[in-house]
SEVOVO-90017 format. One record per atom (N, C-alpha, C): residue number from 1; atom name; x, y, z. Coordinates in Angstrom, 2 decimals. Example, Ala and Ser with C-alpha at 12.3 -4.5 7.8 and 13.67 -1.06 7.14 Angstrom:
> k; a; x; y; z
> 1; N; 13.19; -5.69; 7.80;
> 1; CA; 12.30; -4.50; 7.80;
> 1; C; 13.20; -3.30; 7.80;
> 2; N; 12.85; -2.25; 7.08;
> 2; CA; 13.67; -1.06; 7.14;
> 2; C; 12.90; 0.03; 7.87;
This chain:
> k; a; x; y; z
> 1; N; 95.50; 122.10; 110.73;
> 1; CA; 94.41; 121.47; 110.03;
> 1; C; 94.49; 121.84; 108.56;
> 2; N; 94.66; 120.58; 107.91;
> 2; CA; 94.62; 121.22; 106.57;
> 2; C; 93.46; 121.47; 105.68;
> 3; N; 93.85; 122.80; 104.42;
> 3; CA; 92.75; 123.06; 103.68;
> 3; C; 92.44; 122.98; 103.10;
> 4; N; 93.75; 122.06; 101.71;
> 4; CA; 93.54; 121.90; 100.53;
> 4; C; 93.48; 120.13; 100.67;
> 5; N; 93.04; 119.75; 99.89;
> 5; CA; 92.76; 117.95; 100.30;
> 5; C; 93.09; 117.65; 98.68;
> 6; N; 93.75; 116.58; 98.26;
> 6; CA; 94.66; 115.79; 96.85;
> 6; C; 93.83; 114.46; 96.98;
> 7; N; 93.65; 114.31; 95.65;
> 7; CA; 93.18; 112.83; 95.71;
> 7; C; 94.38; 111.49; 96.12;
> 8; N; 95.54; 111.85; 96.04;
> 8; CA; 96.30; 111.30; 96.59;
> 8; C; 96.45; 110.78; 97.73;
> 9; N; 96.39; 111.31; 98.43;
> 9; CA; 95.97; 111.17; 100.16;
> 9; C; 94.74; 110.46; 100.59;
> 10; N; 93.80; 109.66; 99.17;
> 10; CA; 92.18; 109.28; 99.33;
> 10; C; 91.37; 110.34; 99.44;
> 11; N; 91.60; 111.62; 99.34;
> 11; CA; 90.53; 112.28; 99.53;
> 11; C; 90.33; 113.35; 98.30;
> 12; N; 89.12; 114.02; 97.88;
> 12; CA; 89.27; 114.77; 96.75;
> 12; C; 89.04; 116.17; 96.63;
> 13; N; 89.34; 116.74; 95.68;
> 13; CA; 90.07; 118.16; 95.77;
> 13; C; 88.64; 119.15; 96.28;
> 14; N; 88.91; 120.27; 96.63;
> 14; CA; 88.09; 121.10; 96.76;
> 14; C; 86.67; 121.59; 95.71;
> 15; N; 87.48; 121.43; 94.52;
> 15; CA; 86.49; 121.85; 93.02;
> 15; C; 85.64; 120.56; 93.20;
> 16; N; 85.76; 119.28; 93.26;
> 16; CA; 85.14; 118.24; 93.49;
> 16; C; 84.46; 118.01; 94.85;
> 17; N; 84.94; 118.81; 96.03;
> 17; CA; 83.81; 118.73; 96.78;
> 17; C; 82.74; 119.59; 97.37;
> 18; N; 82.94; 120.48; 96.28;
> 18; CA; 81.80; 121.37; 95.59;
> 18; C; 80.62; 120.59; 95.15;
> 19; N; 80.46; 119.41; 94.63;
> 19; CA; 79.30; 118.90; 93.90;
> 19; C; 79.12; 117.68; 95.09;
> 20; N; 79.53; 117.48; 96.49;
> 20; CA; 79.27; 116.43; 97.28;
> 20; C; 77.82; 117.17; 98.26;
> 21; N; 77.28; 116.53; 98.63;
> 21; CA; 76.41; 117.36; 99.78;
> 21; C; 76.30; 117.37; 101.29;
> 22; N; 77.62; 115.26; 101.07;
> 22; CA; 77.84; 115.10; 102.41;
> 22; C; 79.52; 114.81; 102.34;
> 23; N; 79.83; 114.55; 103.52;
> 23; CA; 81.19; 114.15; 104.12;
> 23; C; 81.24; 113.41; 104.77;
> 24; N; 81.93; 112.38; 104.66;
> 24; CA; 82.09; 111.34; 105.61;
> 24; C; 83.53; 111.04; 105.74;
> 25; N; 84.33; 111.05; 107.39;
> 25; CA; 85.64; 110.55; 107.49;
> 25; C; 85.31; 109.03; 108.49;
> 26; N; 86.16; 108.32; 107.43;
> 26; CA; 86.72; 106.68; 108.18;
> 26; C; 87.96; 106.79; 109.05;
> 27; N; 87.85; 106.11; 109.99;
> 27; CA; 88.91; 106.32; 110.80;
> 27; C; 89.39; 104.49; 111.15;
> 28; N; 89.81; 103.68; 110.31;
> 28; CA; 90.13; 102.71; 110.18;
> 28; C; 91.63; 102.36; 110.68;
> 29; N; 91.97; 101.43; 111.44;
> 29; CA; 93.93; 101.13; 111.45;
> 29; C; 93.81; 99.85; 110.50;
> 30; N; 92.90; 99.14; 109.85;
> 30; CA; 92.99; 98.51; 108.90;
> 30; C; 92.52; 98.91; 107.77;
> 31; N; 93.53; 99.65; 106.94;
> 31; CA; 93.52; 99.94; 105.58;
> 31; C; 92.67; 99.76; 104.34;
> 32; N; 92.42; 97.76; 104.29;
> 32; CA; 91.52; 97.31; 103.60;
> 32; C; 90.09; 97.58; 104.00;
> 33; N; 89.57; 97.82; 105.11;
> 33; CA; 88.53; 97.94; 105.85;
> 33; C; 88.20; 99.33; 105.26;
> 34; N; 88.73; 100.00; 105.98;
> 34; CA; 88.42; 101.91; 105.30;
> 34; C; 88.45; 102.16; 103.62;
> 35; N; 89.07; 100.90; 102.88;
> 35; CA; 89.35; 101.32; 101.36;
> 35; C; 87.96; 100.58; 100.90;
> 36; N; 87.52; 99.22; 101.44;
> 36; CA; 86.28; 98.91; 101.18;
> 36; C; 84.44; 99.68; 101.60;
> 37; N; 84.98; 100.39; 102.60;
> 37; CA; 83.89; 101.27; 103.12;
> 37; C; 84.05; 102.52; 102.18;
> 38; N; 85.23; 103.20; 101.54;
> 38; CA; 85.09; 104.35; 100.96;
> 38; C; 84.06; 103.78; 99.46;
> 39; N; 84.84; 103.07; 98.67;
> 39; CA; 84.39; 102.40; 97.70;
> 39; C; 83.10; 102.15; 97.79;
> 40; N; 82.70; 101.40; 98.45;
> 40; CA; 81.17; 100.76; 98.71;
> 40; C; 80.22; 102.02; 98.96;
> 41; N; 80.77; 103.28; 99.88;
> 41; CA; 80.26; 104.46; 100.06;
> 41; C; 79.60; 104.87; 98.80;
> 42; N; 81.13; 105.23; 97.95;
> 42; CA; 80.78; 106.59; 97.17;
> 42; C; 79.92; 106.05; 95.65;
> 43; N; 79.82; 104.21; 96.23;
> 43; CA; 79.80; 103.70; 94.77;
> 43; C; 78.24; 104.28; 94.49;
> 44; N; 77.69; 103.80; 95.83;
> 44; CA; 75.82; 103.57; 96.22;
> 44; C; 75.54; 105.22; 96.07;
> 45; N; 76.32; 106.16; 96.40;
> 45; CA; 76.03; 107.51; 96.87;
> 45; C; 76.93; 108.32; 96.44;
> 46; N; 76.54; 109.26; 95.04;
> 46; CA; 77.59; 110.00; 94.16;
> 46; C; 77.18; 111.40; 95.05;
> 47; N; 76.50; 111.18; 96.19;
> 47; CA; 76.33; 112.53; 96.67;
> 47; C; 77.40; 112.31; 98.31;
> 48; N; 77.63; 111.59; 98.26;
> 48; CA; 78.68; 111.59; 99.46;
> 48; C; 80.39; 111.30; 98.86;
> 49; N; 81.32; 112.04; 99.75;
> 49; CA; 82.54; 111.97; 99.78;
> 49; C; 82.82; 111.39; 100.50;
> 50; N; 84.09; 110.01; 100.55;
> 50; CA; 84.38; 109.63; 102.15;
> 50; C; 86.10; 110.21; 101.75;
> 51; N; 86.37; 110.31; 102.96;
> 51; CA; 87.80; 110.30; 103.32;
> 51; C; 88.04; 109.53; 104.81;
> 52; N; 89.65; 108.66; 104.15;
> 52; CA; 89.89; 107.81; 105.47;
> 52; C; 91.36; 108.16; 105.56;
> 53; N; 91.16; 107.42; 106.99;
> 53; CA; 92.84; 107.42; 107.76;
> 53; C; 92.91; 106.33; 108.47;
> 54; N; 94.16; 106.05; 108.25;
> 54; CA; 94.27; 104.42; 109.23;
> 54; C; 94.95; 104.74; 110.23;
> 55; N; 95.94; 106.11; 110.70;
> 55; CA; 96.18; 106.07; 111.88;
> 55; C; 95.33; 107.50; 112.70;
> 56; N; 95.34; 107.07; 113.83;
> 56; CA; 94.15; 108.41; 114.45;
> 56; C; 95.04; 109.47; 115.11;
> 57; N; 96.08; 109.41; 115.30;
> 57; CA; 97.20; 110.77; 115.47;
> 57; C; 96.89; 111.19; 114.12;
> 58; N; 97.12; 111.08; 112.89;
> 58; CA; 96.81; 111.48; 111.84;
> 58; C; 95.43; 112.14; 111.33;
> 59; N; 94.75; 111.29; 111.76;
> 59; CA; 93.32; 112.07; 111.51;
> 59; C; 93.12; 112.91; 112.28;
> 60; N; 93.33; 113.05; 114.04;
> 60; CA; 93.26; 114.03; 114.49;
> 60; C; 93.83; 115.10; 113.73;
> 61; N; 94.94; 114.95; 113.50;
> 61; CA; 96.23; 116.39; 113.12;
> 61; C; 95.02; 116.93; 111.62;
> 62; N; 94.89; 116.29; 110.92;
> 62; CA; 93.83; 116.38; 109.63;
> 62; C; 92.68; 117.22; 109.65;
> 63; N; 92.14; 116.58; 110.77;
> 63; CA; 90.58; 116.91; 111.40;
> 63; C; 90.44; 118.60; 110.43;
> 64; N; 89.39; 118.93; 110.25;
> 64; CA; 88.37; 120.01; 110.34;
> 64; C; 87.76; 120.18; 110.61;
> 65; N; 87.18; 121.56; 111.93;
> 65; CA; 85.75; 121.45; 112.29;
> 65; C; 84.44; 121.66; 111.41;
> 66; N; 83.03; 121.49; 111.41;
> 66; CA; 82.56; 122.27; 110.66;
> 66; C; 82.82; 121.66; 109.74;
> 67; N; 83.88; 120.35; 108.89;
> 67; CA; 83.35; 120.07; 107.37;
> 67; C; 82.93; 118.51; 107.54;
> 68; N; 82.76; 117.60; 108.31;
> 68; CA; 82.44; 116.48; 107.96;
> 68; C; 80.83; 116.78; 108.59;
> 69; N; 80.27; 115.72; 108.11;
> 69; CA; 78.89; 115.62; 108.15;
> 69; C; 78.83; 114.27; 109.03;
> 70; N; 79.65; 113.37; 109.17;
> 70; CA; 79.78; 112.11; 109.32;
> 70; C; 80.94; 111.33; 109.90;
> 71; N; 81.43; 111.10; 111.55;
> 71; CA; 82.88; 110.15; 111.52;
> 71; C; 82.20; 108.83; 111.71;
> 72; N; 82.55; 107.92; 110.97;
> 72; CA; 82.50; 106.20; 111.51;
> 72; C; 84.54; 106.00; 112.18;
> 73; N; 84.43; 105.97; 113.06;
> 73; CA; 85.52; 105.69; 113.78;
> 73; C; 85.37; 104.00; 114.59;
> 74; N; 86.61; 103.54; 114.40;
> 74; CA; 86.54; 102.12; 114.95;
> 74; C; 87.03; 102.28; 116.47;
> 75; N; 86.87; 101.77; 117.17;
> 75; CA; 87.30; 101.08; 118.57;
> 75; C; 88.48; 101.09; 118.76;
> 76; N; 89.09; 99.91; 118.31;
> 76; CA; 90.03; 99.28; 118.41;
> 76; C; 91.47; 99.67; 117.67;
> 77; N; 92.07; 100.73; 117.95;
> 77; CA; 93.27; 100.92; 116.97;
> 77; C; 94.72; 101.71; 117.75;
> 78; N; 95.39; 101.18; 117.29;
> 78; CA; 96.82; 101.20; 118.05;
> 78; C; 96.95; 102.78; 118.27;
> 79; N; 97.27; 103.26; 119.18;
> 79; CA; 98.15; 104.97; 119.92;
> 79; C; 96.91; 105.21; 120.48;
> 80; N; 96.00; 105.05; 119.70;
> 80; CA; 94.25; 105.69; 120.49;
> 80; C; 93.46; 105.42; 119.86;
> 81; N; 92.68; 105.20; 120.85;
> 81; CA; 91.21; 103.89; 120.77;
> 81; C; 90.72; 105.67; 120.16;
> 82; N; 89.32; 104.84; 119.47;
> 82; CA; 88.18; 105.34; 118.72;
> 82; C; 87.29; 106.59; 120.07;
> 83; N; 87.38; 105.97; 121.23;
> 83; CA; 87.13; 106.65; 122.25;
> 83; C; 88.00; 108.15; 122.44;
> 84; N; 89.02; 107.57; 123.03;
> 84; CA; 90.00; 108.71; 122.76;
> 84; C; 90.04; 109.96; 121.57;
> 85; N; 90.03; 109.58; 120.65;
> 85; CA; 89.98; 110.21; 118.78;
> 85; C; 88.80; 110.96; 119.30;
> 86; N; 87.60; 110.33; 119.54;
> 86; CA; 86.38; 111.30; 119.39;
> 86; C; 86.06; 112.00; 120.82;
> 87; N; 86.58; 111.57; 121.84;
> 87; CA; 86.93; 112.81; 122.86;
> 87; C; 87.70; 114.27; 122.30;
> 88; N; 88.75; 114.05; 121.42;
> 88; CA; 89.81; 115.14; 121.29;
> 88; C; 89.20; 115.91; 119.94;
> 89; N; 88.21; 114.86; 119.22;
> 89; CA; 87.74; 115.93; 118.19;
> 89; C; 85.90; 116.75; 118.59;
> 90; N; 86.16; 116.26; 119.38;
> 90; CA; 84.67; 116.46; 120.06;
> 90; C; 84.93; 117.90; 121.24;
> 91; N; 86.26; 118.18; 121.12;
> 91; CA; 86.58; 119.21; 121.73;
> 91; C; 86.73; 120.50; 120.76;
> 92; N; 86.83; 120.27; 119.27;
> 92; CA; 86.94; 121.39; 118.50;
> 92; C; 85.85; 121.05; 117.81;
> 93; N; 85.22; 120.27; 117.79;
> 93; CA; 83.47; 120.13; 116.60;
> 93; C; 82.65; 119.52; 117.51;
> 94; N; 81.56; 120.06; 118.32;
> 94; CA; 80.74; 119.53; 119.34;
> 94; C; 79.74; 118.87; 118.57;
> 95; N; 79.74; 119.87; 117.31;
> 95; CA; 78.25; 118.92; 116.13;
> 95; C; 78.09; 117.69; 115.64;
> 96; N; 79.73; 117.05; 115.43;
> 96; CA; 79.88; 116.67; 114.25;
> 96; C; 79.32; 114.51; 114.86;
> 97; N; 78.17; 114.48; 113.73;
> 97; CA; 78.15; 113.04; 114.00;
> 97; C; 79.43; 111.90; 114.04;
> 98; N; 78.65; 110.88; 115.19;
> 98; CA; 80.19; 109.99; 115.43;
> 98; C; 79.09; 108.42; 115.18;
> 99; N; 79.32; 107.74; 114.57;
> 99; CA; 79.62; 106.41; 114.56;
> 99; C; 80.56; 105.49; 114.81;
> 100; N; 80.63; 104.66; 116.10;
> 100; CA; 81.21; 103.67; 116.20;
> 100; C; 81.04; 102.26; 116.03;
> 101; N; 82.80; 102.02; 115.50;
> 101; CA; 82.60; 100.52; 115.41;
> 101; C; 83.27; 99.54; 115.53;
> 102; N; 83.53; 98.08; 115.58;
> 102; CA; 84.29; 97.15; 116.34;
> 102; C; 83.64; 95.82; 116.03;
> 103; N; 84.47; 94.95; 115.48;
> 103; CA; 84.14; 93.71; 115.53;
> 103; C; 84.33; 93.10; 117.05;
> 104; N; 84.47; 93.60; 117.86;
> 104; CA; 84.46; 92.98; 119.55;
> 104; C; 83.48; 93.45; 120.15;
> 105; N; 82.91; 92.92; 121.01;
> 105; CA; 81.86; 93.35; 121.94;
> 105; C; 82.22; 94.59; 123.14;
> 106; N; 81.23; 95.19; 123.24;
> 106; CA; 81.37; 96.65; 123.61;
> 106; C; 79.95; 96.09; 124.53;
> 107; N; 80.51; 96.74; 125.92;
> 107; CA; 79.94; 96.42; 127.18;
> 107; C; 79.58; 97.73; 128.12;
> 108; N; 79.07; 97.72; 129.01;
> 108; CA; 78.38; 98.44; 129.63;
> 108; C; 79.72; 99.61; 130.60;
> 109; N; 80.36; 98.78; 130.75;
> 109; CA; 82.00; 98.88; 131.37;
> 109; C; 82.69; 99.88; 130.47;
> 110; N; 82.34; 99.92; 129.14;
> 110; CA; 82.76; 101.16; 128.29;
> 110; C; 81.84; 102.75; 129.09;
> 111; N; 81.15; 102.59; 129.21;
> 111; CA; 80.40; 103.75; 129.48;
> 111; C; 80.94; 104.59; 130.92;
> 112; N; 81.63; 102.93; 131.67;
> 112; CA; 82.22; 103.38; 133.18;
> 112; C; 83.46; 104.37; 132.53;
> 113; N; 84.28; 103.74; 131.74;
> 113; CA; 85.52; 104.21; 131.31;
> 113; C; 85.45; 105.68; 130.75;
> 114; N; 84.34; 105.97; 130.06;
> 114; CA; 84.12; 106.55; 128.77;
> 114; C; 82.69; 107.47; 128.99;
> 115; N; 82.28; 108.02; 130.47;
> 115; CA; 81.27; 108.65; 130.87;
> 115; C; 81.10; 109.77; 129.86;
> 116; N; 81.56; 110.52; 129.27;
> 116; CA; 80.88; 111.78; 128.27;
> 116; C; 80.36; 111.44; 126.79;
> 117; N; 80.84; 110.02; 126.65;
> 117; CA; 80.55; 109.43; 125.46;
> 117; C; 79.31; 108.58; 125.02;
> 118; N; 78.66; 109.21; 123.80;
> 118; CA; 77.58; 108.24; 123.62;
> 118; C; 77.61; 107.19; 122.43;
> 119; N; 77.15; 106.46; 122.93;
> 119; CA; 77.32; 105.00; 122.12;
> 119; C; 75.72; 104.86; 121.10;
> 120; N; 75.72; 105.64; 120.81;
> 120; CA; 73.88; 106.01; 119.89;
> 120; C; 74.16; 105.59; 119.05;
> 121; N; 75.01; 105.13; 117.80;
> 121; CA; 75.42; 104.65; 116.37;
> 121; C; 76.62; 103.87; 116.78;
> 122; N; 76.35; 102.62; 116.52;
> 122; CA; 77.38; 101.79; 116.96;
> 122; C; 77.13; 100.90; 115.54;
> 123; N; 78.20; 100.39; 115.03;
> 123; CA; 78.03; 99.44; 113.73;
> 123; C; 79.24; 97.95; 114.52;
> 124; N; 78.44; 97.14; 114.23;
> 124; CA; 79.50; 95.98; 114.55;
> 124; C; 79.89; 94.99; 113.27;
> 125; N; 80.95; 95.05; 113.20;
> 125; CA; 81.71; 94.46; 112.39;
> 125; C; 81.79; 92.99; 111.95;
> 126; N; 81.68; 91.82; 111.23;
> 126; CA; 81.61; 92.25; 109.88;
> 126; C; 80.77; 93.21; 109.42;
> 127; N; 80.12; 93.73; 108.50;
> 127; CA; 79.05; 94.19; 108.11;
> 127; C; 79.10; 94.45; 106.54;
> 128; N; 77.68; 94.21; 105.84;
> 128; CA; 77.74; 94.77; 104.68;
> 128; C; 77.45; 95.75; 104.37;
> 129; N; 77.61; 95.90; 102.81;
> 129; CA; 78.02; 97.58; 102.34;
> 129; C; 76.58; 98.20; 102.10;
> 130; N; 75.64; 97.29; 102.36;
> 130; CA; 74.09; 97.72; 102.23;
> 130; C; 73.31; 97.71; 103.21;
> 131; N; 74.00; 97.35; 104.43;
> 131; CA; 73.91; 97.88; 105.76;
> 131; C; 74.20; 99.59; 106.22;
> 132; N; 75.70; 99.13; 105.73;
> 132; CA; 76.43; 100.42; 106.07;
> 132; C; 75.28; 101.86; 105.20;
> 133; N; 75.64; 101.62; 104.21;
> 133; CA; 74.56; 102.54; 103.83;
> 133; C; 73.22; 102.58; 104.17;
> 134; N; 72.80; 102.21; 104.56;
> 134; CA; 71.77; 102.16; 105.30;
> 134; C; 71.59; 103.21; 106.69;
> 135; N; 72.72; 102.63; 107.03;
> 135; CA; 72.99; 103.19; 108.82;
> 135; C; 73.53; 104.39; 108.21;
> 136; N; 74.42; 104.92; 107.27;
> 136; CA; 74.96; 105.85; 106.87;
> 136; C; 73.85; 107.08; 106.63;
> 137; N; 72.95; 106.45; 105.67;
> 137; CA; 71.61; 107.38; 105.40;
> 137; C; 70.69; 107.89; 106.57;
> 138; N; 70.58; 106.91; 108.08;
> 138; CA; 69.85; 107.42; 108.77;
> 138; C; 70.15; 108.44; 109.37;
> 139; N; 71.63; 108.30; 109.99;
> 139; CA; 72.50; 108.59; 110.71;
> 139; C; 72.68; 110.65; 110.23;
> 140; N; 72.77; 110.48; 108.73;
> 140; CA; 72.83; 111.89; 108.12;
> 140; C; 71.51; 112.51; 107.77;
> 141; N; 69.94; 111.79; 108.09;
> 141; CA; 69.04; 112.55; 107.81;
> 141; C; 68.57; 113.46; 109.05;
């Protein structure tokens, strides 16, 4: 798990997330999707950080317990579903809020599959960025 974070990678340095109060990681396999949610994030809210990843082997390996305040994780993404991702990080951060999301319909049949998982913050896709913040703000009060 790493400790030092580069703005390079989308995410920003330690001295800079000193002055954030929240954290938020995107867990996007579409790129444009997670680069428009960071943006739209940090534009509305100079008190939140986002950091994203488009593949979820990656974000797992990334993960930290204890520093996000916030995952919006999608559904739908190639090696492992959004399900999967937040089973395996839900094994080293029991705290850490999860938002899911999916432009496809999500059925009752998920819950058969997916019994330890709760579906309490679900965002469905399209959505706007004054939604998202919205759901973002409740979600972290």
């Amino acid at each position: 798990m790493k400790k030092d974070r580069t703005s390079s990678s989308g995410v920003v340095s330690r001295e800079e997330q000193k002055k954030y109060w929240k954290r938020i990681l995107i867990v996007d396999d579409d790129p444009d999707i997670a680069t428009t949610f960071k943006v739209g994030i940090e534009n509305a809210s100079k008190s939140i950080a986002v950091h994203t990843h488009n593949d979820p082997r990656k974000a797992l390996l990334d993960f930290e317990p204890n520093f996000y305040d916030l995952l919006i994780i999608d559904i739908n993404m190639p090696y492992m579903d959004g399900f999967q991702l937040s089973e395996r990080i839900l094994e080293v951060d029991i705290n850490v809020k999860i938002c899911f999301m999916s432009s496809g319909e999500v059925s009752d049949g998920l819950r058969e599959i997916h019994p330890s998982l709760s579906l309490g913050c679900f965002i469905r896709k399209p959505i706007t960025i004054d939604y998202l913040i919205d759901r973002i703000m409740k979600e972290l009060d």
